[in-house]
C-alpha positions as CSV (number, residue, x, y, z in Angstrom):
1,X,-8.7,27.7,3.3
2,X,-9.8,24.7,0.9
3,X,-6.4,23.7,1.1
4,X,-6.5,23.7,4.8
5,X,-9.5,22.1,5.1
6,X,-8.9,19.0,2.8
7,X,-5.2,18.9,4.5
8,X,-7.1,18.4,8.1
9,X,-9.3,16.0,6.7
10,X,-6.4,14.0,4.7
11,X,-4.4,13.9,7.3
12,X,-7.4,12.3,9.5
13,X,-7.8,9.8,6.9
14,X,-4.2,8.8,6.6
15,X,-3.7,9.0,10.3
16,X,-6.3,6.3,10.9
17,X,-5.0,4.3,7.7
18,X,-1.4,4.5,9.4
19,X,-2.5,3.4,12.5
20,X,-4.4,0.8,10.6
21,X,-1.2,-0.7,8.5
22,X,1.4,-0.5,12.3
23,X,-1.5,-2.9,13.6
24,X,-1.8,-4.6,10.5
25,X,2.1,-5.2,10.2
26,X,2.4,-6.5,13.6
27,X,-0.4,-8.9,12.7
28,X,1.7,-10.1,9.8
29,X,5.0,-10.5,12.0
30,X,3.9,-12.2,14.5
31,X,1.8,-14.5,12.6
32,X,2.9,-14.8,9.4
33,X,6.7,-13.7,9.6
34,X,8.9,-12.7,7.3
35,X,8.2,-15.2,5.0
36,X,4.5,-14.9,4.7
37,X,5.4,-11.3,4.2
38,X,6.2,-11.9,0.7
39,X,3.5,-13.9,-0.1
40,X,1.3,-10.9,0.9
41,X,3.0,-8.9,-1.4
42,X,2.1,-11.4,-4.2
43,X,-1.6,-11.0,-3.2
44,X,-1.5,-7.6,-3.0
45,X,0.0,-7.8,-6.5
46,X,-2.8,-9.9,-7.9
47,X,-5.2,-7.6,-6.0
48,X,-3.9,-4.1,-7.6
49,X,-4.0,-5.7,-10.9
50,X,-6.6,-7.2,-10.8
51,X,-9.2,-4.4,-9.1
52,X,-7.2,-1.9,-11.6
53,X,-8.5,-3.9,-14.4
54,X,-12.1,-4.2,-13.0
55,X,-12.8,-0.1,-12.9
56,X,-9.8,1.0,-11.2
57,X,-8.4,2.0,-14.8
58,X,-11.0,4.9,-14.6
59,X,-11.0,6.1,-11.2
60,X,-8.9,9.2,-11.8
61,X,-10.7,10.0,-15.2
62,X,-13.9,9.7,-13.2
63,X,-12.2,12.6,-10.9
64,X,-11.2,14.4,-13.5
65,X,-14.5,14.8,-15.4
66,X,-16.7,15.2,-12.4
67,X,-14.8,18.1,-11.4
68,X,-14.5,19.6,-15.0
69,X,-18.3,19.5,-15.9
70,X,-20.1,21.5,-13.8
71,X,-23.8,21.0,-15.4
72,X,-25.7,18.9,-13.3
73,X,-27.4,17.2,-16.4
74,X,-24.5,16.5,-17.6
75,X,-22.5,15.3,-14.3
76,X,-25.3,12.8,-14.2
77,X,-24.2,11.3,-17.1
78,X,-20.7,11.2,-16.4
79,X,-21.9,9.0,-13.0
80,X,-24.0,6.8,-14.9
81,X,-21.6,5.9,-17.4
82,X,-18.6,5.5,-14.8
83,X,-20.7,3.1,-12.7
84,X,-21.9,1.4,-16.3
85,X,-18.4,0.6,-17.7
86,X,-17.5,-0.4,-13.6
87,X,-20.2,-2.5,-13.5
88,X,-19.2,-4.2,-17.0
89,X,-15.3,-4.3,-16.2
90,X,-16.2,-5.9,-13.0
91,X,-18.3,-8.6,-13.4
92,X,-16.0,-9.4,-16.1
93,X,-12.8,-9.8,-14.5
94,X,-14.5,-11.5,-11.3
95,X,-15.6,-13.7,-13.6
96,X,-11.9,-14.9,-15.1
97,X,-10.5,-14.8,-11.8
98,X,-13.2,-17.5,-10.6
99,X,-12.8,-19.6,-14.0
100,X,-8.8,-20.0,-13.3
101,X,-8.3,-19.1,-9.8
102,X,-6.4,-22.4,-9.2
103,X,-3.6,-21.4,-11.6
104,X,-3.7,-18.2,-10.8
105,X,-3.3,-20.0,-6.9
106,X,-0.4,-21.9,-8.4
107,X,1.3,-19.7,-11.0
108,X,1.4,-16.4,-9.1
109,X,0.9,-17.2,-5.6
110,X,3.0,-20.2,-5.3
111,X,0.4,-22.0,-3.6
112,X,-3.1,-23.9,-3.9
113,X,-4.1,-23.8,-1.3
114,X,-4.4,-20.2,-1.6
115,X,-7.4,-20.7,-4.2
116,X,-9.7,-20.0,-1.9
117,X,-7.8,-16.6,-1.7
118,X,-8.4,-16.1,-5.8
119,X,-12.3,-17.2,-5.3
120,X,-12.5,-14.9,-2.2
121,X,-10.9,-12.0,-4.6
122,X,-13.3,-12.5,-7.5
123,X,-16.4,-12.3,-5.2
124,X,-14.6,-9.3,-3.9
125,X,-14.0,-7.6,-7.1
126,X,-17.8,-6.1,-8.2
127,X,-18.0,-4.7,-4.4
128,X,-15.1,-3.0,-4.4
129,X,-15.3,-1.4,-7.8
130,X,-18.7,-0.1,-6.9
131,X,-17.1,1.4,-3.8
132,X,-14.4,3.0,-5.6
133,X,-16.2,4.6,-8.3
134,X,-19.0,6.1,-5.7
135,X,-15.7,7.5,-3.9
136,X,-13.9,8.6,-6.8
137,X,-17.5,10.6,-8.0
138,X,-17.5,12.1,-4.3
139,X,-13.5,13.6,-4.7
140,X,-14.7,14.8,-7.7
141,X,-17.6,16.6,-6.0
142,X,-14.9,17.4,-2.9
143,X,-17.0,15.7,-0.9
144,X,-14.1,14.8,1.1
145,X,-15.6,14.6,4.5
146,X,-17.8,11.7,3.2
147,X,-14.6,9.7,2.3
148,X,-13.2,10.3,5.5
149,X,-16.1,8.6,7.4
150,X,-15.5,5.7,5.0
151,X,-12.2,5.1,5.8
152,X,-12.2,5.5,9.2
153,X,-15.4,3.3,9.9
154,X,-14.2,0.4,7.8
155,X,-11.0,0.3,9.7
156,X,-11.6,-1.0,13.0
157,X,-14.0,-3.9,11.1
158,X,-11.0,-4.8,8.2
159,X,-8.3,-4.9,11.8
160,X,-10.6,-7.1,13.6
161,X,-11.1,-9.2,10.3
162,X,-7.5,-10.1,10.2
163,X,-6.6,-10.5,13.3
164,X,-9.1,-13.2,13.6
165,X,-8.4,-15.1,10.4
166,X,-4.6,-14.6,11.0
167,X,-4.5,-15.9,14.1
168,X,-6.7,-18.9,13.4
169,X,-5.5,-19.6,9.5
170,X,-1.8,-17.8,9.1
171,X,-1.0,-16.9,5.7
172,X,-4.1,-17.9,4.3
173,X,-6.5,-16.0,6.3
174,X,-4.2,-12.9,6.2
175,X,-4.3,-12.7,2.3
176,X,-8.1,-13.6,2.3
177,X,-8.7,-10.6,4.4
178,X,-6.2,-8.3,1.8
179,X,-8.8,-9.4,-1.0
180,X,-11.8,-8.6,0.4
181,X,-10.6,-5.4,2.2
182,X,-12.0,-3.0,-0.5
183,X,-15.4,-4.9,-0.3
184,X,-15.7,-3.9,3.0
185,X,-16.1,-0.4,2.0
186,X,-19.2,-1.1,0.0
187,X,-21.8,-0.7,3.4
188,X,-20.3,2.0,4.8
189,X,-20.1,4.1,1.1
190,X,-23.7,3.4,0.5
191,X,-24.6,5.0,4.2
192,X,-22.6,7.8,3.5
193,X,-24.9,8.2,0.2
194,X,-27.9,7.8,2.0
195,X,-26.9,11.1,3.4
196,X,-25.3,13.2,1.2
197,X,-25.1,11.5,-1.8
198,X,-28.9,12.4,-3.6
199,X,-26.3,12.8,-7.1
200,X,-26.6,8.9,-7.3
201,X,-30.2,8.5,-7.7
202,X,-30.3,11.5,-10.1
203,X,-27.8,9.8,-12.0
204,X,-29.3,6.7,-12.6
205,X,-32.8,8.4,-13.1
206,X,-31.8,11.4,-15.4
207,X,-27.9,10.3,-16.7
208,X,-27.3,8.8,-19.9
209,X,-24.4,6.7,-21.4
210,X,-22.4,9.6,-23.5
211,X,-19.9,7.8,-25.9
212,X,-18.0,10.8,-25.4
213,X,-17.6,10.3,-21.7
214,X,-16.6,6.6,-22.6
215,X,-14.0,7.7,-24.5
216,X,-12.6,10.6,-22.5
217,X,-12.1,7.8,-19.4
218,X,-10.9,5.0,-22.1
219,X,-7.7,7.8,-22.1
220,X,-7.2,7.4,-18.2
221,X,-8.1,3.6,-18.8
222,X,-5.0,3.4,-21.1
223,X,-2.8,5.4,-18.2
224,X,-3.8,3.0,-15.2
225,X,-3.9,0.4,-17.3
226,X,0.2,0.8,-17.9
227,X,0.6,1.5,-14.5
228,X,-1.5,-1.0,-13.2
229,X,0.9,-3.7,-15.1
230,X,4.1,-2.4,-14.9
231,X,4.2,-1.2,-10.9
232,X,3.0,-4.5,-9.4
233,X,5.3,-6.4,-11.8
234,X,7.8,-4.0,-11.1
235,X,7.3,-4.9,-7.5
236,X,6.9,-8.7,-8.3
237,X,9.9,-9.3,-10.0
238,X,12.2,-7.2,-7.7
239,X,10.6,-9.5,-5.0
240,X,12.0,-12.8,-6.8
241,X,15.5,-10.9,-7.4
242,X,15.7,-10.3,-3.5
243,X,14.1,-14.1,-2.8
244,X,16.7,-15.2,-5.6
245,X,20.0,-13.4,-4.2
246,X,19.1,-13.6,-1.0
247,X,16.3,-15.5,0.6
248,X,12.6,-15.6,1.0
249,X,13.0,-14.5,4.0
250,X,14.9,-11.7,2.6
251,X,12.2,-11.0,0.3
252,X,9.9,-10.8,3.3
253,X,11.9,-8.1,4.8
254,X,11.9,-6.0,1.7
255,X,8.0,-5.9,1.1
256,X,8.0,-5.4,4.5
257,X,9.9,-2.3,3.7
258,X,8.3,-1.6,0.7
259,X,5.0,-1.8,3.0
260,X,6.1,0.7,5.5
261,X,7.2,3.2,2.3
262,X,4.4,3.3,1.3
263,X,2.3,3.9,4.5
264,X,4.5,6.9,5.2
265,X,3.6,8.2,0.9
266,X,0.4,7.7,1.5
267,X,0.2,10.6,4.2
268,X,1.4,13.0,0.9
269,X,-0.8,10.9,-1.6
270,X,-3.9,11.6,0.3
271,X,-3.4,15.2,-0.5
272,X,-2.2,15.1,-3.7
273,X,-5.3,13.0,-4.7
274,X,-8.0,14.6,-2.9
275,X,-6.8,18.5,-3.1
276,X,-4.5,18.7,-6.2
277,X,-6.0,16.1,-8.7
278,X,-9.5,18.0,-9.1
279,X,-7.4,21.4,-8.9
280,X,-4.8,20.5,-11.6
281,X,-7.8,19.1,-14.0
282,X,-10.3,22.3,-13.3
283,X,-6.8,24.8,-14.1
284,X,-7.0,25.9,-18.1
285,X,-4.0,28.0,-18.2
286,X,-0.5,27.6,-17.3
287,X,-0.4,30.4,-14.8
288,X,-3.3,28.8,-12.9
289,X,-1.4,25.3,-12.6
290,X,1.8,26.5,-11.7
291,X,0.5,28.2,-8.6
292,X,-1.1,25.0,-7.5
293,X,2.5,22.9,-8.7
294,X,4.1,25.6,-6.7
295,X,1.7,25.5,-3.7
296,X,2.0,21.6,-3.8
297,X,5.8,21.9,-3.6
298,X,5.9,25.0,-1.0
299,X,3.8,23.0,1.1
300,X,4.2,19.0,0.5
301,X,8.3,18.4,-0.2
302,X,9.5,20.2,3.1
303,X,6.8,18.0,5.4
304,X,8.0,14.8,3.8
305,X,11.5,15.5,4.2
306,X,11.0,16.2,7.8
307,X,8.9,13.1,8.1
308,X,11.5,10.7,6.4
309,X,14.1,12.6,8.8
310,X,11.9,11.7,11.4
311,X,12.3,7.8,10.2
312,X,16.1,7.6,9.9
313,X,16.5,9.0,13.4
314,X,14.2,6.6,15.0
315,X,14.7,3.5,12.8
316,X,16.0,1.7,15.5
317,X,13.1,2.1,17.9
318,X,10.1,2.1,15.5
319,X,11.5,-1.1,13.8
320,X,10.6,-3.8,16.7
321,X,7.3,-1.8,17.9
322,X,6.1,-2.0,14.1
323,X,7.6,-5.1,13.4
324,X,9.7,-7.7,15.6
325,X,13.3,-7.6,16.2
326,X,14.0,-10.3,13.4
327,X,13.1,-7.6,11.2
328,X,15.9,-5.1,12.6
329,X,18.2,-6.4,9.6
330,X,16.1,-3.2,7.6
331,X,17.8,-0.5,9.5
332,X,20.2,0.6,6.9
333,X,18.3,-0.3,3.8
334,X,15.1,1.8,6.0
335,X,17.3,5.0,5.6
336,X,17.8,4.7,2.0
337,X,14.0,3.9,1.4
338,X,13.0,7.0,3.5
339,X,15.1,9.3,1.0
340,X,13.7,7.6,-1.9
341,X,9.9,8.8,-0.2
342,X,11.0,12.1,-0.5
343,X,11.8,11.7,-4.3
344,X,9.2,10.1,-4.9
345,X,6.4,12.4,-3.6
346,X,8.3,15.4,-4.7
347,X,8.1,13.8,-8.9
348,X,4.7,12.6,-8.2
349,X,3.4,16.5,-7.9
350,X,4.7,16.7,-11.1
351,X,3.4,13.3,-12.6
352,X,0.2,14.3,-11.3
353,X,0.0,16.9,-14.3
354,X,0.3,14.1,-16.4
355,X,-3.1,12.6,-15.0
356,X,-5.1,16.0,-14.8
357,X,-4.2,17.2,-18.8
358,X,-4.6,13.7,-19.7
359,X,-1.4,13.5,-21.7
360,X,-1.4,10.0,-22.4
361,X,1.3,9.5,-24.6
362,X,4.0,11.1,-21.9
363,X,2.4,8.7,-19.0
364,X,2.9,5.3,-20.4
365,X,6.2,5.9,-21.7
366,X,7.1,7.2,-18.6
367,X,5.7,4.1,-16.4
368,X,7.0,1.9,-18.7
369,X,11.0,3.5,-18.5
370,X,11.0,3.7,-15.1
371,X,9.6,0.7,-13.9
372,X,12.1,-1.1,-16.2
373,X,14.9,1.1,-14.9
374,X,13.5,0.0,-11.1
375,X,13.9,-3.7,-12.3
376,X,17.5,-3.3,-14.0
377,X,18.7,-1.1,-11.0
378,X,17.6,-3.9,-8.7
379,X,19.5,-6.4,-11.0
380,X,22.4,-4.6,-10.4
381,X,22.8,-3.8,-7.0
382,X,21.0,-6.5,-5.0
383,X,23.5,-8.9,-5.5
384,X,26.0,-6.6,-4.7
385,X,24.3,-4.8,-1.7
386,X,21.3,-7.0,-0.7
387,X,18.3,-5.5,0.5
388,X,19.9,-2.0,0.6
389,X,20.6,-2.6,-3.0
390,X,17.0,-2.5,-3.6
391,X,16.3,0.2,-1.9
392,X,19.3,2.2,-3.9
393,X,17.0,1.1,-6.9
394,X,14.1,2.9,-5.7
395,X,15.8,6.0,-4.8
396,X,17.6,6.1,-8.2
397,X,14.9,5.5,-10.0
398,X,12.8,8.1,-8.0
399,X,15.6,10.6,-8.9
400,X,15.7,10.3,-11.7
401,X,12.1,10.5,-12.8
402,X,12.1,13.7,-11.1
403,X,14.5,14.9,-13.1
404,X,13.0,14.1,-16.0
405,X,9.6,15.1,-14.8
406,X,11.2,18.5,-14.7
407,X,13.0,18.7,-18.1
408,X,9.6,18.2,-19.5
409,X,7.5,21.0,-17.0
410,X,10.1,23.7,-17.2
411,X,9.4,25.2,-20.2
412,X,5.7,24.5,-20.0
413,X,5.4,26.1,-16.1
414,X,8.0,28.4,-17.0
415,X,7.1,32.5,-16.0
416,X,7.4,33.4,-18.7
417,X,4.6,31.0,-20.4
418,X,2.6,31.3,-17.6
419,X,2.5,35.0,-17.5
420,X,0.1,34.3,-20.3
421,X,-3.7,33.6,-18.7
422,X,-4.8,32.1,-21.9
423,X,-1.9,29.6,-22.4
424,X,-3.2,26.0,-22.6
425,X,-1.0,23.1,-21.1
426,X,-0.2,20.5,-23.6
């Protein structure tokens, strides 16, 4: 019923956020074009890194503990010192984007006049981590609905945002909006508070800072941190290998690819993040947590392989409707991508694990391996296949993390382990 539940309200979410990225696509492609699609994806780039590194590195630990401890007292002071070190990471990196935003402008974004984008970002930056830690408490409390109105309300505003400074400014305007999207949340979390939320004042009244809680997210910090680096520079240098082989306008149609990926993972993301996470971290046993893997994959893998079905058969129509028709050269390399989906969200069920049990160790090596294998792959086959070559990379490397996902969870998830109640996951 849970499951049901936070499946209906996921899937409202991620509706409204796919509705959101078709509008905001055809925003970019008509005003931008496939040239200021990569340019995006730069900002983007700098974004994820940069909010990752300003709080984002603790967001799933903050999940994790919140749904652990079940003491009020002591839930207090897991909130207040999640929205300490956020504050402190913040302020921080907001602060060394503003002092170098013009080479930042120059040396990762190829342009500066986009420092106003970098200024706009480190403004951004303390908003948006306080957003994201208040939301990342409220998952943790499966306060899901809460979320939900979020997301949807801060849609229509972030659309309207972007089709205004798009139009009027082009590229500029479109990556200033990408910047401050997540500081649009900010308003609309703290109403949500207002009415549900009486945890934050308790927090900050009765919650203390607990080293021990510092440390325990420090763990998580260390696994987005790694993953923070190496998938946007993943991304990034695939990118110049497609701009470099190709074209810039080739590597416009690839992250405009890459874009509509991951709108269609983030239908399966929503679930894994918002149902699975807190129910991986609160299982203690291995019979408990392969129920929920087997739940997740009885219930996930078969509606994203229909879904990426769905996308190979109507490639050819959904193509010009979400883009324009320069953007039809994607049709073949689209297929590929859509398989990879499916790979991908079935090895992320598993990877999730890796996140709940905390097992650090496993995680970075395992970011680090496959987002150099992403990068070599791409080497390899881009200038032999072009953009389909990239998106070969993606589904091989997707494959085979997968694999190797499953080499290390078979014996642990195995019956015969789990048969034992009192068996601990390591």
């Amino acid at each position: 019923m849970e499951l049901g539940r936070t499946a209906v309200l996921s899937a409202i979410l991620t509706g409204v956020r796919l509705l959101s990225g078709f509008i905001s696509n055809k925003i970019f492609a008509i005003y931008i074009g496939p040239g200021g699609f990569a340019t995006i994806g730069n900002v983007g780039n700098l974004v994820a890194i940069s909010s990752s590194a300003a709080g984002g590195l603790v967001q799933g630990g903050i999940v994790k503990l919140v749904a652990e401890v079940k003491d009020e007292a002591e839930r207090d002071s897991v909130v207040f010192t999640a929205l300490v070190i956020t504050a402190a990471l913040s302020l921080a990196v907001a602060l060394m984007v503003f002092v170098f935003r013009e080479p930042l402008a120059i040396a990762l974004l190829g342009d500066i006049d986009l420092v106003v984008v970098c200024t706009a970002l480190s403004v951004a930056l303390p908003l948006s981590g306080l957003a994201s830690t208040i939301q990342s408490v409220q998952n943790g409390r499966r306060e899901i609905g809460a979320i939900v109105v979020a997301g949807v309300a801060v849609t229509p505003l972030i659309l309207l945002l972007l089709f205004f400074l798009a139009s009027r400014f082009g590229v500029v305007g479109a990556a200033t909006v990408t910047t401050a999207a997540g500081a649009l949340m900010l308003p609309i979390v703290a109403l949500t508070v207002l009415r549900s939320g009486r945890w934050v004042s308790a927090a900050i009244r009765g919650g203390r800072f607990q080293a021990t809680y510092a440390w325990r997210l420090g763990a998580f910090a260390l696994m987005a941190a790694t993953s923070a680096l190496c998938v946007p520079a993943s991304q990034y240098l695939v990118r110049m290998i497609v701009a470099s082989e190709i074209s810039i306008t080739g590597a416009g149609l690839w992250q405009a690819m890459w874009r509509l990926s991951e709108m269609h993972a983030s239908v399966f993301v929503s679930v894994l993040t918002f149902y699975f996470l807190p129910r991986y971290a609160e299982c203690s046993d291995a019979a408990s947590l392969r129920l929920e893997v087997s739940k997740a994959f009885r219930y996930i893998v078969p509606a994203v392989v229909a879904s990426a079905g769905l996308i190979i058969v109507i490639r050819d129509t959904i193509i010009p409707i979400l883009f324009t028709n320069e953007f039809l050269a994607l049709r073949n390399a689209l297929a590929i991508q859509a398989a990879g989906d499916v790979a991908k969200i079935a090895s992320w069920i598993l990877a999730f694990i890796l996140i709940a049990k905390t097992m650090t160790a496993y995680f970075v090596i395992l970011e680090i391996a496959f987002s150099f294998l992403f990068v070599v792959l791409a080497a390899v086959l881009v200038p032999r296949l072009g953009i389909e070559g990239a998106a070969w990379a993606y589904l091989g490397m997707y494959v085979t993390y997968l694999g190797t996902l499953a080499a290390l969870f078979w014996r642990r998830l195995s019956p015969q382990r789990a048969s034992s109640a009192g068996q601990q996951i390591r």
